[in-house]
N, C-alpha and C positions, 0 to 999 in steps of 0.2 A: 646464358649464351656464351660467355665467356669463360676460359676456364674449363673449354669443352669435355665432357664426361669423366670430372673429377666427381660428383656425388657418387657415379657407379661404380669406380675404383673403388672409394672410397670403403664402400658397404662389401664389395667384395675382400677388402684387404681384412676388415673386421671381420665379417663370417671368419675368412681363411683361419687368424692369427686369435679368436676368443676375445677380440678386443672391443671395445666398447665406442660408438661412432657417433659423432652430429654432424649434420648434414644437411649444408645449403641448399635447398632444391628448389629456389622460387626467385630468389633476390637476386638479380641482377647487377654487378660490380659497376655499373653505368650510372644504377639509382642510389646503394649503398655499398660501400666498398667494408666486409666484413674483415677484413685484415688489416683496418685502422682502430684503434682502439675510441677517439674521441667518438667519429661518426659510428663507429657501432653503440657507444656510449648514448649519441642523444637521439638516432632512429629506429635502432634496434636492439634494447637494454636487454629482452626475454635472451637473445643469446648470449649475453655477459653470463645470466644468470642461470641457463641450462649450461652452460661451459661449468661455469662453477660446483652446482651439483654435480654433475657427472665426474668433475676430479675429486670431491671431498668426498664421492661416494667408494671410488676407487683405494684412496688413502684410508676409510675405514677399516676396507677392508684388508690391503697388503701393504698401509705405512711409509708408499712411495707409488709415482704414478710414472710412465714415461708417456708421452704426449705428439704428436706429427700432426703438422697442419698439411693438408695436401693441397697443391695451387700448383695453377695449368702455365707452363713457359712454351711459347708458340716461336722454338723451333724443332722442324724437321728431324732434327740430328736425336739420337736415343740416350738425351741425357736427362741428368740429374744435377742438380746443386742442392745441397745441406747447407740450410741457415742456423746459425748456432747463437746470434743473437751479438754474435759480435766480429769487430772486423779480423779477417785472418790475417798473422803473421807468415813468415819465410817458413815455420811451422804451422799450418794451419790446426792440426791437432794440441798446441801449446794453449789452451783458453785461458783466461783468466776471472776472476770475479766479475765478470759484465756480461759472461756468458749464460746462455739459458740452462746449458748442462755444467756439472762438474766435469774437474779436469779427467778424472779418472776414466768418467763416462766417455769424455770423447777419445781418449787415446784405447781407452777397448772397444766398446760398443761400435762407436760412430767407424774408429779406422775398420772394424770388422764388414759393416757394410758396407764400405765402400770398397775393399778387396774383394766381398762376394760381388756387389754387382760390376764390377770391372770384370770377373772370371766368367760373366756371364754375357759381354761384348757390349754394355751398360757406360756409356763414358762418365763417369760419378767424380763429384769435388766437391769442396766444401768452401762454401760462401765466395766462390771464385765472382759469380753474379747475382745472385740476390742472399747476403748475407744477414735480413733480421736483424740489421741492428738500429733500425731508425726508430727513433725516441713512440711514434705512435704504432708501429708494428705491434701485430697480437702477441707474436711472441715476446715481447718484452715484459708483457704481463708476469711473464712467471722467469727475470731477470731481479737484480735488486732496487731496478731505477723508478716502477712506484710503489714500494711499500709505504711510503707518506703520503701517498696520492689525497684527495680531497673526494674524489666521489668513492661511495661506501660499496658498490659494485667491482670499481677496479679495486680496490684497498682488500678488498674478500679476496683475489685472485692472486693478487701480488702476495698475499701473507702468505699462501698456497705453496708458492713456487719455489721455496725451501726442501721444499721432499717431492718438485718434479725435476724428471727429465724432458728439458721440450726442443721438439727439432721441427725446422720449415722445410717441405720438400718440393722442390721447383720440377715439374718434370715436364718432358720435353715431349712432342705431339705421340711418338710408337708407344712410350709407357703409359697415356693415357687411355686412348683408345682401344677397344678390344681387339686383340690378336697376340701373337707370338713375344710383341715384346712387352706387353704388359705381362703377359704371363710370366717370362723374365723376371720383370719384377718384384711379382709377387713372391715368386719362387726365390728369388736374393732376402726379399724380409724375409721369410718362413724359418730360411737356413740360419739366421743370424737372429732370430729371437728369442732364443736363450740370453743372448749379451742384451737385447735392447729391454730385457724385462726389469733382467737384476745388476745391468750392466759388468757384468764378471768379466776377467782374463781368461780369452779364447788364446787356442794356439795360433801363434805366429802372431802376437799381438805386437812384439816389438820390431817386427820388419818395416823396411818403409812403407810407405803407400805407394801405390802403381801410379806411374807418371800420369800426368792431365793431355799431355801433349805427345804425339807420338817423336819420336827423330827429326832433326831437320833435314830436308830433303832440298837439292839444288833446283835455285829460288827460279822460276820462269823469266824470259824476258816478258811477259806479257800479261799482264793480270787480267784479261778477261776474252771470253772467244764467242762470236755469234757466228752461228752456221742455218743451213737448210741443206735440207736434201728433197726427195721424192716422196721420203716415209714419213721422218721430222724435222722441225726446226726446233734451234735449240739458243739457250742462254750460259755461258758457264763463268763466272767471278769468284777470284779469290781474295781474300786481306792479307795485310803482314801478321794478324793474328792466328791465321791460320783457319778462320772463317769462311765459308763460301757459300756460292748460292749454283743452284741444277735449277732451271726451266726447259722443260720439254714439253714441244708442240706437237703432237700425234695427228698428223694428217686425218685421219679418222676423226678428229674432235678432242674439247675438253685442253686441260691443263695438266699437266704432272708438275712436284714443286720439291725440291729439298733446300732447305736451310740449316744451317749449322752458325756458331758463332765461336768456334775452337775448332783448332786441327781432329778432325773425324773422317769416318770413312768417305768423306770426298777427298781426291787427288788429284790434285796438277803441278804436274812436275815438266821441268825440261827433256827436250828431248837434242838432239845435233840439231836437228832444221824445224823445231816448233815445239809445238805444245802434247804431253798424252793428258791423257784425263783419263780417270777410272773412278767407279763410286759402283760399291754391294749392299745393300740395305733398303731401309724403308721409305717407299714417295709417296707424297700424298698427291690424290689421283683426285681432281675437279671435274665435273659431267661438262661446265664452259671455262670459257677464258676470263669472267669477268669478278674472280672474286675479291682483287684489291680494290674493287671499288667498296665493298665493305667486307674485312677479313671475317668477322665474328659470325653475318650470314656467312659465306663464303666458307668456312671452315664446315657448319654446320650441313653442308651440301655434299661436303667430300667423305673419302672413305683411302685407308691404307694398303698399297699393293708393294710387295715385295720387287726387285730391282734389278739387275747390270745393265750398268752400262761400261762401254770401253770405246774412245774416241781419241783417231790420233789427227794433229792437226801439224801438215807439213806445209812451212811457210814457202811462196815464191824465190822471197828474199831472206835468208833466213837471217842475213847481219844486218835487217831493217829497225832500228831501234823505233819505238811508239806505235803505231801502225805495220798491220802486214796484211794482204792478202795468203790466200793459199787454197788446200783440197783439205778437206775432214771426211776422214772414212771408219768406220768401224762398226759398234751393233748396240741395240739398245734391247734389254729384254724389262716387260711389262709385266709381271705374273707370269701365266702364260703366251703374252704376243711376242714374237721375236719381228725386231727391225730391224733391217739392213740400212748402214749410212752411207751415203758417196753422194757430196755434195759440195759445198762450195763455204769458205768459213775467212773470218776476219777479225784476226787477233789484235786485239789493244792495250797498249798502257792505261795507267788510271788520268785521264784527263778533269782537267776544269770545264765545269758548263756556265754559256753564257749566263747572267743572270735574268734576262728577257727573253718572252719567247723566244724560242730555236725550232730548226730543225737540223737531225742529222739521218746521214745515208752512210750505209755501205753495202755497194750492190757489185753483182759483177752484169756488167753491161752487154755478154755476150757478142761480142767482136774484138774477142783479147786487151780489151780495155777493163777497167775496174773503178768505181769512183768512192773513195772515203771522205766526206764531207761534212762540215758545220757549218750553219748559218741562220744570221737573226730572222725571223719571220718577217721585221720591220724590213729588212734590205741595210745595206752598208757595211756586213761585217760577212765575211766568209774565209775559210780555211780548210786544207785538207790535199789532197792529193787526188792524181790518179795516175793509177799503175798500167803502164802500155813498154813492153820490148824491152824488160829487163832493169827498166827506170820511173821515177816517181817524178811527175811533173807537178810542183804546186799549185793551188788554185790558191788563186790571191784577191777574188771577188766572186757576188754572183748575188740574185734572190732567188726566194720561193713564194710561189702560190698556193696557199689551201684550197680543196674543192669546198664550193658555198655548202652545198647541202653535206656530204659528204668529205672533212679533211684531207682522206688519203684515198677518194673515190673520182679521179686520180688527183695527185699533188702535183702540181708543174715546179721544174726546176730549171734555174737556167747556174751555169759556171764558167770564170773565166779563168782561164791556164794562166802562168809565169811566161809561155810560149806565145801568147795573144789570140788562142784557141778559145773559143766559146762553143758549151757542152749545152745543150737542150734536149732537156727527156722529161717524161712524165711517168710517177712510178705509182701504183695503186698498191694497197693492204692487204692483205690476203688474210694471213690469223692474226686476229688483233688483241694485243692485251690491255685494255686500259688499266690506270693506275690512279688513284686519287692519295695524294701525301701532305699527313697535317688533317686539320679540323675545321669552321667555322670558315670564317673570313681570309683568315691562313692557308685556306687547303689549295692546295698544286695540282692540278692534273696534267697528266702524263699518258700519249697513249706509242705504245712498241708495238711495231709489226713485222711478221715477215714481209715482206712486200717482192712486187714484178714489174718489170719497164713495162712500158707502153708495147703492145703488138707481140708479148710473150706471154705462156700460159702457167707456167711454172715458178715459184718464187724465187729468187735470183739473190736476194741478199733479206738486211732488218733495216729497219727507222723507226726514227723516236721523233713524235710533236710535243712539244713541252708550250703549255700553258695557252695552247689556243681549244675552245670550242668547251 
């Protein structure tokens, strides 16, 4: 379930490339996690021991083996990370004795595939996020850290890893999945397996490697933007690392989703009076809303659809620092569906959440009023504004009500101004996404919706219930 269609990469990469493959197809990373060495060690030893054959059978025959572990990274964005088994320097091509590869290996081989699949719109790095080098990782087997091991399984593999090449490849949802950019992929190894066989000096071996991160671009005031329109509602979040998050709500149904966790083809940059956004590439497309309640079904449901979108979001106020209302206009294209946006959007800084239930709003109220809100579910704590004639009135109190059967079927709210105005409205759900974060006793639920006031038909703003129902 996890790890979604790395076995059939996997078998494809092998046909492609002559290479020799084993292949998880049952075990479940929930019940045995095969890229720990102990637990593979005491549940599932027959794979120590096909691993092993399968490399000594390789060295019989050409006296050196190179080695890839494939493992599924659940983000959106079309990348890769290269584990090499140890942690990278300001060079990460620099390894040293604690790596899986030699040094030679990786300053030809490894930088060669990571120039091919950069040339191919691949965002490729090496151990930027999962680097291989934690003492029970598989690939350490074939490092120097158990040649003294004590179980005679690992100790066979560890003696091995003298005459392997072994690399971890983390890839990211479009390279697993069948389509275009796994083919990508494939087509990045194919071109550079000459170097990954016999690791040789390719040309242009001694250039740099292509940056991780694109240019810095002038930083937004506002690190995240909720909108609705007619067609979609939308989510859009960026980091200072350059990470962001795309949710789109298609009127019609379903989820659309990109994640990234490096500067990639999402964009949010400043504009004079707000925010643009741009993002080309691949979304993964959900038939409902409801797959963070468990990602691994939730992934297993979806399928990849090629992308633009382009959203500009022009604030009210555009020197409103934290909070802004405004308009978001632009287009989303689906595959084939094209969507027109013109709709209503509310840009925010990165705030603190209460630690107790909450609820928050931002809706536009449709009588040139606008209301941005937090407040405890308990009652006692509220903050926020609301935007009327060119000014921000603060709300300095207020509660909320859940509906019994239905939370946001309608929510009552009431708020009180700085001006001694009290605000009463009830706003309903409309696409809802819930959210469950954490595990066990731990886990948080969360549910975000577009939502509409009371006595209108069309969604008007989003909110978020945190930890009730």
């Amino acid at each position: 379930m996890n790890d979604l269609h790395t076995g059939s990469l996997t078998s494809e990469l092998a046909a492609l490339t002559g290479a020799a493959a084993l292949i998880n197809a049952t075990a479940d990373r929930n019940e045995i996690d095969l890229n720990r060495i102990t637990a593979t060690h005491d549940a599932a030893p027959q794979f120590l021991e096909l691993l092993a054959d399968l490399v000594e059978s390789v060295l019989d025959r050409h006296g050196r083996a190179t080695l890839m572990t494939i493992h599924g990274w659940n983000v959106v964005q079309p990348a890769l990370d290269i584990g090499l088994g140890c942690t990278p320097g300001a060079d990460p091509l620099a390894v040293d004795g604690t790596a899986a590869v030699s040094a030679s290996f990786a300053r030809n081989a490894v930088a060669r595939l990571v120039r091919t699949c950069s040339s191919r719109g691949l965002d490729a790095s090496i151990g930027a996020r999962y680097p291989a080098r934690a003492r029970e990782n598989l690939l350490q087997l074939f490092t120097t850290r158990h040649r003294n091991d004590p179980r005679p399984s690992v100790r066979r593999l560890a003696a091995l890893g003298v005459n392997v090449q072994a690399m971890q490849l983390e890839l990211g949802i479009p390279l697993r999945w069948p389509g275009v950019w796994r083919g990508r992929l494939a087509s990045a190894l194919l071109e550079v397996l000459p170097a990954l066989i016999d690791g040789v000096p390719g040309a242009g071996q001694d250039s740099p490697l292509p940056p991780t991160d694109r240019p810095p671009v002038q930083s937004p005031p506002w690190t995240a933007l909720r909108f609705v329109s007619p067609s979609v509602g939308g989510l859009v979040r960026c980091d200072a690392n350059g990470g962001g998050l795309l949710v789109l709500l298609p009127s019609s149904g379903g989820l659309v989703l990109y994640t990234g966790e490096r500067r990639g083809a999402l964009e949010v940059v400043a504009a004079h009076d707000g925010l643009i956004v741009r993002y080309c590439g691949p979304l993964v497309r959900f038939p409902d809303t409801s797959p963070f309640l468990d990602l691994e079904h939730g992934l297993a449901r979806a399928s990849l659809v090629e992308a633009d979108v382009a959203l500009r979001f022009a604030a009210h106020h555009a020197d409103t620092p934290g909070h802004e209302f405004g308009r978001v206009n632009g287009s989303v294209r689906l595959g084939g569906e094209e969507l027109a946006i013109a709709g209503n959007g509310l840009a925010e800084s990165a705030s603190p959440r209460p630690d107790q239930p909450h609820f928050r709003v931002g809706v536009d109220l449709g009588d040139g009023r606008a209301l941005s809100a937090t407040m405890t579910v308990a009652g006692g704590h509220a903050d926020g504004f609301v935007c009327t004639d060119g000014r921000h009135i603060p709300v300095v109190g207020g509660w909320v009500r859940p509906g019994a059967d239905d939370p946001l079927g309608p929510l009552a709210l009431e708020v009180v101004l700085a001006d001694g105005t009290h605000l009463a409205l009830a706003v309903h759900g409309v696409q809802r996404l819930p959210v469950v974060r954490g595990r066990g006793t731990g886990a948080r639920r969360l549910l975000f919706a577009t939502c509409r006031v009371e006595g209108t038909t069309s969604p008007a703003g989003w909110c978020e219930l945190t930890g009730v129902g």
